[in-house]
TIVO-2410 file (N, C-alpha, C; in nm, 3 decimals):
# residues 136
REC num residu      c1      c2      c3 atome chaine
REC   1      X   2.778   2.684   2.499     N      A
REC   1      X   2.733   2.546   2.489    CA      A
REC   1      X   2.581   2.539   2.483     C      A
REC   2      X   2.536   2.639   2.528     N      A
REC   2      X   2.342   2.632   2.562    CA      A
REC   2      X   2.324   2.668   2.398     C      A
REC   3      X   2.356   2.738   2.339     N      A
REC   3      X   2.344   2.833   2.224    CA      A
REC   3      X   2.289   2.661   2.112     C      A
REC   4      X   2.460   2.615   2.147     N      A
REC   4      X   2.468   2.483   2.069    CA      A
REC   4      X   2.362   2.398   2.091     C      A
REC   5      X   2.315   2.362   2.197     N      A
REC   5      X   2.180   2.277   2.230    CA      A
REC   5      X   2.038   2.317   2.151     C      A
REC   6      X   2.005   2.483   2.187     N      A
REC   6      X   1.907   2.511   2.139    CA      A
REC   6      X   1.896   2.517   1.981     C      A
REC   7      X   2.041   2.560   1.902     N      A
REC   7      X   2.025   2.524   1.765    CA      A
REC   7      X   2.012   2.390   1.754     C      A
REC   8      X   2.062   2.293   1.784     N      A
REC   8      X   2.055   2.148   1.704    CA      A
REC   8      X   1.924   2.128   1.784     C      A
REC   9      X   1.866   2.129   1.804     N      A
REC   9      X   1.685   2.075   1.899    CA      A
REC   9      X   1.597   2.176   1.806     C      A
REC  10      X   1.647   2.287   1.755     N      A
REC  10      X   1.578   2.351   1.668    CA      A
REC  10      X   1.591   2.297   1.523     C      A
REC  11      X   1.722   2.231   1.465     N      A
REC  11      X   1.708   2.199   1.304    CA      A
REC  11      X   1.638   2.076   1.321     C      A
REC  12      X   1.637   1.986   1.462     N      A
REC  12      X   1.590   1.884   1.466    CA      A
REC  12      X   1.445   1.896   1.430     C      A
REC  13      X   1.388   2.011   1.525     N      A
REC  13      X   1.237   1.978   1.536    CA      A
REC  13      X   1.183   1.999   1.367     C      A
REC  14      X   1.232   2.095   1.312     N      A
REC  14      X   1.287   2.130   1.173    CA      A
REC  14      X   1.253   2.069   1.044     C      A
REC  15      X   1.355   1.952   1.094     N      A
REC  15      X   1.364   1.858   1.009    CA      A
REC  15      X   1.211   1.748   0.975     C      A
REC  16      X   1.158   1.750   1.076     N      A
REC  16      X   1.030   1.647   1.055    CA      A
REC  16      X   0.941   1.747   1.014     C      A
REC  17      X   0.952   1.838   0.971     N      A
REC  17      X   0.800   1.954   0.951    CA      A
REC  17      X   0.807   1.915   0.769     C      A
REC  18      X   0.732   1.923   0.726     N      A
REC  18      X   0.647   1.959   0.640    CA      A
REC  18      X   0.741   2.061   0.525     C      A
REC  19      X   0.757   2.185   0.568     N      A
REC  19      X   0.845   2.288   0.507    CA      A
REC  19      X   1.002   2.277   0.503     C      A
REC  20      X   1.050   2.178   0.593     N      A
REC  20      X   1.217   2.151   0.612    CA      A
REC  20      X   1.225   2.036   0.520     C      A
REC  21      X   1.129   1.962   0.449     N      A
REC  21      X   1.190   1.848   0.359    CA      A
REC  21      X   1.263   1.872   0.224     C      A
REC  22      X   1.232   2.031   0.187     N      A
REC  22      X   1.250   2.093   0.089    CA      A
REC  22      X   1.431   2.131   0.121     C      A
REC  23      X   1.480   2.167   0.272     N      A
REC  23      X   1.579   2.195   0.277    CA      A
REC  23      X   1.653   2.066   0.295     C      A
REC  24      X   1.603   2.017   0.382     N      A
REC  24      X   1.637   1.906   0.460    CA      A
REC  24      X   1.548   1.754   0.387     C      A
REC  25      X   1.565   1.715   0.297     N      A
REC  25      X   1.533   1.592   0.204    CA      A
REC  25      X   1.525   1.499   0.260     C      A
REC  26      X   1.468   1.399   0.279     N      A
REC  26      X   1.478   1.215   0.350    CA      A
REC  26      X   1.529   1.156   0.261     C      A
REC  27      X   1.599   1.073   0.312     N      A
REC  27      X   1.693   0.971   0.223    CA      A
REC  27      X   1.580   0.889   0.218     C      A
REC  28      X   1.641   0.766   0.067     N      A
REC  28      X   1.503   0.694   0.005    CA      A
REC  28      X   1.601   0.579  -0.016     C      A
REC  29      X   1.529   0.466  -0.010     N      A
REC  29      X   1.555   0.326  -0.068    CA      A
REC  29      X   1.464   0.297  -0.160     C      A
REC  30      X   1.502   0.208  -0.265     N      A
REC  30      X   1.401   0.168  -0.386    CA      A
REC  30      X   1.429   0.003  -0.406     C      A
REC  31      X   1.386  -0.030  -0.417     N      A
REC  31      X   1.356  -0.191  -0.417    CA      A
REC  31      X   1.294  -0.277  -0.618     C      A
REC  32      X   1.407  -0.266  -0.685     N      A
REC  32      X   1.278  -0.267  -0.834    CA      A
REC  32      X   1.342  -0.414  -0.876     C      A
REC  33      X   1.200  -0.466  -0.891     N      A
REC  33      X   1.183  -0.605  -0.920    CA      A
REC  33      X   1.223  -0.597  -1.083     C      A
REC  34      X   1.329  -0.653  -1.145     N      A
REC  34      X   1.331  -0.621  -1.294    CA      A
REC  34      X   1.378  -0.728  -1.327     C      A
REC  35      X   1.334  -0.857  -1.289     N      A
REC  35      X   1.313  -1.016  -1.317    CA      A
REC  35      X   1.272  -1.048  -1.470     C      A
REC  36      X   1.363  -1.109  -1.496     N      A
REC  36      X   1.301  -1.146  -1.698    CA      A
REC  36      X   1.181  -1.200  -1.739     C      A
REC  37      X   1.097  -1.264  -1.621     N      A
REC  37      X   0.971  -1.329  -1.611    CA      A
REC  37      X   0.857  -1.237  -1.517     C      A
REC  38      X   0.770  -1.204  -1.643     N      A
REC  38      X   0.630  -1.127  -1.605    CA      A
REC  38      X   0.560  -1.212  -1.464     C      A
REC  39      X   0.634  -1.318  -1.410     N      A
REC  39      X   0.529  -1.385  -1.298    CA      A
REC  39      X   0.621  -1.328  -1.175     C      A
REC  40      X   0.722  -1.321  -1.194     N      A
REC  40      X   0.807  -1.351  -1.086    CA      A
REC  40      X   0.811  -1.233  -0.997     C      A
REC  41      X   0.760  -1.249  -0.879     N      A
REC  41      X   0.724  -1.158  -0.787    CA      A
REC  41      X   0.863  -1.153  -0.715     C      A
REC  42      X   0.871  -1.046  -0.624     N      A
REC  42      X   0.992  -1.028  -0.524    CA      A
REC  42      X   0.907  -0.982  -0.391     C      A
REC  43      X   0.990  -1.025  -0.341     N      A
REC  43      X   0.951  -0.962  -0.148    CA      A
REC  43      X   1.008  -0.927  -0.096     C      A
REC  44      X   1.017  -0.813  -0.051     N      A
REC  44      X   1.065  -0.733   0.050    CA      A
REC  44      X   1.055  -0.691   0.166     C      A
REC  45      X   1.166  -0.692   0.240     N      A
REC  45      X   1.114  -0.659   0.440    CA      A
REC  45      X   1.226  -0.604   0.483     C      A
REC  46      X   1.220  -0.488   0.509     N      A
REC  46      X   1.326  -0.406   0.586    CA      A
REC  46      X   1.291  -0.401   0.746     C      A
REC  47      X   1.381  -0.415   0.818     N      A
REC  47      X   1.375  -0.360   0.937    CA      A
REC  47      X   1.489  -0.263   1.002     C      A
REC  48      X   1.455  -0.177   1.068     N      A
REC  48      X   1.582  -0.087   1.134    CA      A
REC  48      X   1.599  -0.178   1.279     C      A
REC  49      X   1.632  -0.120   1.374     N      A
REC  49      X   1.655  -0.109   1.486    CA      A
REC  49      X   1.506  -0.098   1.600     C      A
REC  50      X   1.427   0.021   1.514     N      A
REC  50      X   1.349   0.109   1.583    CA      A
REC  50      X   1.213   0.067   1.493     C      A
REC  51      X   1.194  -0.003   1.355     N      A
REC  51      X   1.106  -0.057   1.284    CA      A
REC  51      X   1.091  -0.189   1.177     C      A
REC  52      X   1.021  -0.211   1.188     N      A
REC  52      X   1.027  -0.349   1.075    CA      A
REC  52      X   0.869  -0.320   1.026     C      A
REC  53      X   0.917  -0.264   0.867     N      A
REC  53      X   0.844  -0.176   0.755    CA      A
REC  53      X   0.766  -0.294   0.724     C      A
REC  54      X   0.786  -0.393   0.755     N      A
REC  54      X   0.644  -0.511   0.705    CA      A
REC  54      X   0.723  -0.584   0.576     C      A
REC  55      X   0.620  -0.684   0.520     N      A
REC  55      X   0.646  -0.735   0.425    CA      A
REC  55      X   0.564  -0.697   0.283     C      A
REC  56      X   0.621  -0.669   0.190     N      A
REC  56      X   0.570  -0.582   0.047    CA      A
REC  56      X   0.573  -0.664  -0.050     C      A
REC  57      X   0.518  -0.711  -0.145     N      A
REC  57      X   0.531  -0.760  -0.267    CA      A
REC  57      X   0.531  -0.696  -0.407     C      A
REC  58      X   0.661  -0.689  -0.479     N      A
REC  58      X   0.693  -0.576  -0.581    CA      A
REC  58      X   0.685  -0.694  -0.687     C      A
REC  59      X   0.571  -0.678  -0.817     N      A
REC  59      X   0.544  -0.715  -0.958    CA      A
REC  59      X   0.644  -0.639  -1.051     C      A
REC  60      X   0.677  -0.745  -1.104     N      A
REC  60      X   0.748  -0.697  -1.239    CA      A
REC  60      X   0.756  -0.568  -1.289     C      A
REC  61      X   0.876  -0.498  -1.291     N      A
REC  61      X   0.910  -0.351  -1.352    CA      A
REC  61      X   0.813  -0.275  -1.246     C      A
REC  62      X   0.783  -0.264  -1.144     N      A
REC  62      X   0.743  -0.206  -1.012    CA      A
REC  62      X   0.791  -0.199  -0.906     C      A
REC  63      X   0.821  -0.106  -0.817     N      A
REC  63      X   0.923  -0.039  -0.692    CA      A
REC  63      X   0.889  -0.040  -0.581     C      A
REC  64      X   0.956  -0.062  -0.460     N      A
REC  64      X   0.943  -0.093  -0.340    CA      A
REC  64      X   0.993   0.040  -0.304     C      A
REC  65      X   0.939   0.160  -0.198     N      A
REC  65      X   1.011   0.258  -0.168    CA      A
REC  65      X   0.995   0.358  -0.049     C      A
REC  66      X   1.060   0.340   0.065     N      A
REC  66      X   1.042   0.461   0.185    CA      A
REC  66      X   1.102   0.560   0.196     C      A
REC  67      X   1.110   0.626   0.226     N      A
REC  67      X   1.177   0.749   0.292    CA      A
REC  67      X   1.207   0.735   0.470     C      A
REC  68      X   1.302   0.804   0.500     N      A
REC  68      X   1.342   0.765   0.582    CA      A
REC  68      X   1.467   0.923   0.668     C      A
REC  69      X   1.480   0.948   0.764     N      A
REC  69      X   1.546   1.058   0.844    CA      A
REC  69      X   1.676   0.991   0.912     C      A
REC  70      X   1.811   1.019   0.877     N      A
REC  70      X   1.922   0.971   0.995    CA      A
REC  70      X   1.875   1.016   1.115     C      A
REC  71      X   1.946   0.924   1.214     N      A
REC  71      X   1.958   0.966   1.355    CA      A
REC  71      X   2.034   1.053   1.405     C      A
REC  72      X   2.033   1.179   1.498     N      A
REC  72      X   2.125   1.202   1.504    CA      A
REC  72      X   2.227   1.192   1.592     C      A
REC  73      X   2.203   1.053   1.632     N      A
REC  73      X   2.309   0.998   1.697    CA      A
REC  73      X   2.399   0.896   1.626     C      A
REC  74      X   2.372   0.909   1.470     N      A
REC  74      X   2.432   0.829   1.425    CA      A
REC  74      X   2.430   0.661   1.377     C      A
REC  75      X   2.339   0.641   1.423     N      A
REC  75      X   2.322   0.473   1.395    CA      A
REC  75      X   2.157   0.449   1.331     C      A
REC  76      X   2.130   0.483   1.195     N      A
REC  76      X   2.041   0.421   1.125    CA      A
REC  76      X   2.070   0.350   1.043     C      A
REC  77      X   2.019   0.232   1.052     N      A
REC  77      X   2.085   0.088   0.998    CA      A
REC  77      X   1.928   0.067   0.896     C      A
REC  78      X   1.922   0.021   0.791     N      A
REC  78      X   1.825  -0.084   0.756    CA      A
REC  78      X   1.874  -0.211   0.702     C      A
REC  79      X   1.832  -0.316   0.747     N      A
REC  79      X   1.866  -0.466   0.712    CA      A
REC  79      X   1.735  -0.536   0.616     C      A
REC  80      X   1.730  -0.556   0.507     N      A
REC  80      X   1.670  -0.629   0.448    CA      A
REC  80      X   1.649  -0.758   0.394     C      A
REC  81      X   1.586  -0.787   0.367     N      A
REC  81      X   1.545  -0.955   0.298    CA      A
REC  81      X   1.503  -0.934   0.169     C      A
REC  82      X   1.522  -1.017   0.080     N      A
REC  82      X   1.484  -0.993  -0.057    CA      A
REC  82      X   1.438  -1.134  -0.101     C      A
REC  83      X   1.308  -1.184  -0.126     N      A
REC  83      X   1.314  -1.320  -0.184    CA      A
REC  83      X   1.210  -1.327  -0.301     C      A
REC  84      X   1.226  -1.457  -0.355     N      A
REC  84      X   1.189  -1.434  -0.465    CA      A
REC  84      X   1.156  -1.634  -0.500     C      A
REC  85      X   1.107  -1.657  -0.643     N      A
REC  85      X   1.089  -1.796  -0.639    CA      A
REC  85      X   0.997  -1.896  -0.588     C      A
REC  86      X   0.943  -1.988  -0.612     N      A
REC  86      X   0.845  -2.068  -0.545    CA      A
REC  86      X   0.842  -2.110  -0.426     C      A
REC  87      X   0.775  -2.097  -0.347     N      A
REC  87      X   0.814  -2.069  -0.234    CA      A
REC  87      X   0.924  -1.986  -0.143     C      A
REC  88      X   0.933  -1.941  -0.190     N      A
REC  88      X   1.090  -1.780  -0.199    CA      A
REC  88      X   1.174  -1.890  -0.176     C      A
REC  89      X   1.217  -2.000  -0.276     N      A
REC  89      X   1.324  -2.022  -0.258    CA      A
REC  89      X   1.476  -1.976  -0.258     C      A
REC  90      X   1.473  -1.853  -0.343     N      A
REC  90      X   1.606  -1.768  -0.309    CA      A
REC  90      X   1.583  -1.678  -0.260     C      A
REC  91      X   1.636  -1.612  -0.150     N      A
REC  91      X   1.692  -1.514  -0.094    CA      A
REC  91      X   1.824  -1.445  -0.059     C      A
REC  92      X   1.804  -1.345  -0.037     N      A
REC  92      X   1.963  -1.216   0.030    CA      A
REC  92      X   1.863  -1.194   0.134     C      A
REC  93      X   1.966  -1.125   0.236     N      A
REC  93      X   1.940  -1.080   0.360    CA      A
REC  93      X   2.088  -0.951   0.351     C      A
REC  94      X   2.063  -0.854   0.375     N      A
REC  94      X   2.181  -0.728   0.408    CA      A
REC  94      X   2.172  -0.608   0.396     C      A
REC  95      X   2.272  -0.558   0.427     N      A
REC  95      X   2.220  -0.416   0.479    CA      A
REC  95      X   2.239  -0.281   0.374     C      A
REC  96      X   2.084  -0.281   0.359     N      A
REC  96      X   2.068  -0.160   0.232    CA      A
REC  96      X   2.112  -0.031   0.303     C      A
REC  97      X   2.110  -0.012   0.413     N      A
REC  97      X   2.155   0.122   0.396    CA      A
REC  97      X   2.198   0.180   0.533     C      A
REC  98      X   2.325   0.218   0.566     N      A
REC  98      X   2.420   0.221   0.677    CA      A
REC  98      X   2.479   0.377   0.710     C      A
REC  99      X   2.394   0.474   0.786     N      A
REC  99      X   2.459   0.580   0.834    CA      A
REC  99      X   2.596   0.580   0.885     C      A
REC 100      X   2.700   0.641   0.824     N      A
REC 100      X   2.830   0.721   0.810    CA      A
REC 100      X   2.839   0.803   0.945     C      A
REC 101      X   2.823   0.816   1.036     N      A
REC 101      X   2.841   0.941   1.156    CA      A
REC 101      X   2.789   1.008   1.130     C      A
REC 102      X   2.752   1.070   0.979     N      A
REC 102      X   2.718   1.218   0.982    CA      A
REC 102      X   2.561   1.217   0.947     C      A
REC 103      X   2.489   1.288   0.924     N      A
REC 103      X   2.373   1.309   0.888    CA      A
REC 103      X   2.359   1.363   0.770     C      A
REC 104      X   2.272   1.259   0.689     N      A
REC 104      X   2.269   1.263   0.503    CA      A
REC 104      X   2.153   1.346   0.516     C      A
REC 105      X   2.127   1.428   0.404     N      A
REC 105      X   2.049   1.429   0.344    CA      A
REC 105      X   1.953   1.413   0.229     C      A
REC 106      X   1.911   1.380   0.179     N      A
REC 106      X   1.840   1.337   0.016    CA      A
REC 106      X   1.911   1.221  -0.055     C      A
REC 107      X   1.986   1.126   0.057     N      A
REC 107      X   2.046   0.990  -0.018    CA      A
REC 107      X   1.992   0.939  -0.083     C      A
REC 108      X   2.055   0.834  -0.199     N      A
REC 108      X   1.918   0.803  -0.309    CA      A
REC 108      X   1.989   0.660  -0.280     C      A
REC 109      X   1.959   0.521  -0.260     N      A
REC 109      X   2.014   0.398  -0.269    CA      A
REC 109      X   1.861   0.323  -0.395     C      A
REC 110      X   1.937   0.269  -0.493     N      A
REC 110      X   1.832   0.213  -0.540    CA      A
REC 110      X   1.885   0.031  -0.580     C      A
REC 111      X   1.807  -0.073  -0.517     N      A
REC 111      X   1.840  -0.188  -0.524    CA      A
REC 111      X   1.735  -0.242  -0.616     C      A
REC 112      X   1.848  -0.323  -0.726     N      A
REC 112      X   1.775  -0.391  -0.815    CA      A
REC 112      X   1.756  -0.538  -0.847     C      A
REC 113      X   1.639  -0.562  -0.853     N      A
REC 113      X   1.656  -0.782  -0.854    CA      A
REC 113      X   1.662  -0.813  -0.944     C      A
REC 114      X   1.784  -0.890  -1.030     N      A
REC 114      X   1.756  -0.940  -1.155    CA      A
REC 114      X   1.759  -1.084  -1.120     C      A
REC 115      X   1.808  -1.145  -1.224     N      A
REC 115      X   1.804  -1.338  -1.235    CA      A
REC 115      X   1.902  -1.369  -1.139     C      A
REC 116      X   1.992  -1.301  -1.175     N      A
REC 116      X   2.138  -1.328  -1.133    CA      A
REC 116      X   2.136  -1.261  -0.988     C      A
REC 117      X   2.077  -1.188  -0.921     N      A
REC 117      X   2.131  -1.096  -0.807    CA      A
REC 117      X   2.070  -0.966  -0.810     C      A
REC 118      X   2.123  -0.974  -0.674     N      A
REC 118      X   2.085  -0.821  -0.675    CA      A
REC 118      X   2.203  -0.702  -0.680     C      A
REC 119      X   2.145  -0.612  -0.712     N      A
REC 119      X   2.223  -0.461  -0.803    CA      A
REC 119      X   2.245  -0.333  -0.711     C      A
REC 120      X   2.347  -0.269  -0.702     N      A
REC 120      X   2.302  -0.134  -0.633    CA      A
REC 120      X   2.369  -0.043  -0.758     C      A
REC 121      X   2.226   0.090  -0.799     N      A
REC 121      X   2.317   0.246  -0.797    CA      A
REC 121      X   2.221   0.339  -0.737     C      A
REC 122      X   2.263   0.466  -0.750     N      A
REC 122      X   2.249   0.603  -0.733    CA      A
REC 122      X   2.222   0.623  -0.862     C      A
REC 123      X   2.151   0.783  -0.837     N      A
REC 123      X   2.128   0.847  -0.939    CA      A
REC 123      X   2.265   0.890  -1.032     C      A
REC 124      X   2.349   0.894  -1.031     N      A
REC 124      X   2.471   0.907  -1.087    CA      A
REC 124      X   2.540   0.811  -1.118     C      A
REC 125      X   2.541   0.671  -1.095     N      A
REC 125      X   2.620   0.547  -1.152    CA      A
REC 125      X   2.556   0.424  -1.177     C      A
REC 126      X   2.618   0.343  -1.233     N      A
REC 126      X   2.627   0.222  -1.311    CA      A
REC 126      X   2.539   0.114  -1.209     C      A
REC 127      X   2.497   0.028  -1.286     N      A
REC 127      X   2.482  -0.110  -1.186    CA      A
REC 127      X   2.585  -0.190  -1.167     C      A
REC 128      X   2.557  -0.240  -1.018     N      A
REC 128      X   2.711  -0.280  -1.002    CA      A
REC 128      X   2.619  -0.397  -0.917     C      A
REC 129      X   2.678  -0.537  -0.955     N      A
REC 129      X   2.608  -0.662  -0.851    CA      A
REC 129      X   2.679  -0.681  -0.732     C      A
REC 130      X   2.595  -0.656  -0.621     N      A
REC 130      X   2.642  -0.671  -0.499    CA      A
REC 130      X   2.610  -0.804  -0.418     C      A
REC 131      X   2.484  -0.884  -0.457     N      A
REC 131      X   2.503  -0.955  -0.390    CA      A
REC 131      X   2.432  -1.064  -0.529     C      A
REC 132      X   2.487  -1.232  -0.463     N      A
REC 132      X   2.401  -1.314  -0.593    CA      A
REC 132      X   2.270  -1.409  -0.501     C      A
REC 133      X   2.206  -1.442  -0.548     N      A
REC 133      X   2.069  -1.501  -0.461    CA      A
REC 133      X   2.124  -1.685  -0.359     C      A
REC 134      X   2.040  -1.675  -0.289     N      A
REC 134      X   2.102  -1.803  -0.217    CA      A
REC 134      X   1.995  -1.899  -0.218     C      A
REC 135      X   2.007  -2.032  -0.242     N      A
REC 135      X   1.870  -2.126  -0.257    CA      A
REC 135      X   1.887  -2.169  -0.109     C      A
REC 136      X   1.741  -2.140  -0.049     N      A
REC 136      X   1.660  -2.172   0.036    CA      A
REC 136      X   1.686  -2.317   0.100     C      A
***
């Protein structure tokens, strides 16, 4: 059981170095404003549990994007806001990205704002609309 302690406290310490991102990758969120109108700004604000990443403003065909480490206890949550409109009259609020029990590595979530809503894929699939905007 000691054996077990000292390995996982070792991939842990590991994992935040510099040289383990190469093994051990951070999962990423992307945020891309791809609005049909060159004015139309988007805003973004994630918070976890443990942070609230601030508020960002992503211009037309330009990306919102962190990196980020599971817990390994299992519960890394990020909850976001997405608004947009004169006076952000529309917004979403939900949760971009929800640890599974296990510990990911190099997850790719990429959320997209169009007219209609917002979009999720991965590097491997389609856009798919997940959520539609709500007036303020």
């Amino acid at each position: 059981m000691n054996n077990l302690f000292v390995l996982v406290f070792v991939i842990t310490l590991s994992v935040g170095s510099n040289n383990a991102s190469r093994v051990f990758p951070k999962n990423q969120l992307y945020f891309r404003n791809s609005f049909s109108r060159n004015d139309e700004v988007l805003t973004v604000q994630c918070k976890s549990d443990d942070d609230d990443l601030g508020i960002h403003s992503v211009q037309r065909s330009y990306v919102y994007t962190f990196k980020f480490g599971d817990s390994i206890f299992g519960e890394t949550k990020f909850v976001c806001t997405l608004k947009h409109g004169v006076n952000s009259q529309y917004s979403v609020t939900f949760t971009a990205y929800k640890q599974n029990h296990s510990i990911r590595f190099g997850a790719i979530k990429v959320w997209e704002a169009l007219d209609d809503g917002i979009y999720l894929t991965d590097e491997d699939h389609d856009l798919v609309k997940m959520y539609g905007w709500v007036k303020s």
